[in-house]
N, C-alpha and C positions, 0 to 999 in steps of 0.2 A: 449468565447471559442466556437469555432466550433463543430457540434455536431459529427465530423470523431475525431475532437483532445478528445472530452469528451470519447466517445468512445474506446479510445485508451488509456485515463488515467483511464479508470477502468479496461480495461484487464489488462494493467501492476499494477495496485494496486492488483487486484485478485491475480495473479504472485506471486507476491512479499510479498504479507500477506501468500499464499499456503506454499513456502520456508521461510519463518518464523517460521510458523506453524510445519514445519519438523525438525524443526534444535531447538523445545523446551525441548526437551530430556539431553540437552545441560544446561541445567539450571538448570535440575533436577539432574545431575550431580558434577556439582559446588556448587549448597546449600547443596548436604544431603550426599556426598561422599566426599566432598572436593577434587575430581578432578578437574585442570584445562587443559582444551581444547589445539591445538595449539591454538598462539595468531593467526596465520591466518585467520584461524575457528570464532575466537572471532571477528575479524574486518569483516569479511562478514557479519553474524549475526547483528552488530551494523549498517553496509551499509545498509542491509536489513530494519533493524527496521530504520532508516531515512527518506528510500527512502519510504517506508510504510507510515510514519505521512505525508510528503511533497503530497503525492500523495492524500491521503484523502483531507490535507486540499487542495490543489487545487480543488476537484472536490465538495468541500462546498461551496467555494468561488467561482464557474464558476456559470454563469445567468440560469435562467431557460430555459430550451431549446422547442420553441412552436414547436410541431406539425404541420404535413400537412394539417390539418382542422380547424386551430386553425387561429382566426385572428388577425392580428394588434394590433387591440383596445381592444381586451378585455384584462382584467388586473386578 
């Protein structure tokens, strides 16, 4: 992974864990009021939370990214 793509997969992970984070009120709704949501509401929320696990785990999975002082061989 490129260090512009790494880069790019943690803003949109930040993004997308912030709107998560917004929309947990949602769940405190549905356990302790037994309101449910539109289902719209509900499938963004789950898009959210997907795009959220895929984004981390790619930026687990992406190689260590060396620095400009960094060389070659060191390991």
């Amino acid at each position: 992974m490129s260090e512009r793509s790494y880069r790019s997969t943690v803003l949109v992970s930040a993004l997308v864990w912030f709107l998560l984070g917004l929309h947990a009120p949602m769940v405190h709704q549905i356990t302790h009021h037994n309101r449910m949501p539109d289902p719209m509401a509900l499938v963004l929320v789950a898009a959210l939370a997907v795009t959220g696990v895929v984004c981390v785990l790619a930026l687990l999975r992406a190689p260590r990214i060396r620095g400009a002082g960094e060389s070659a061989s060191r390991g």
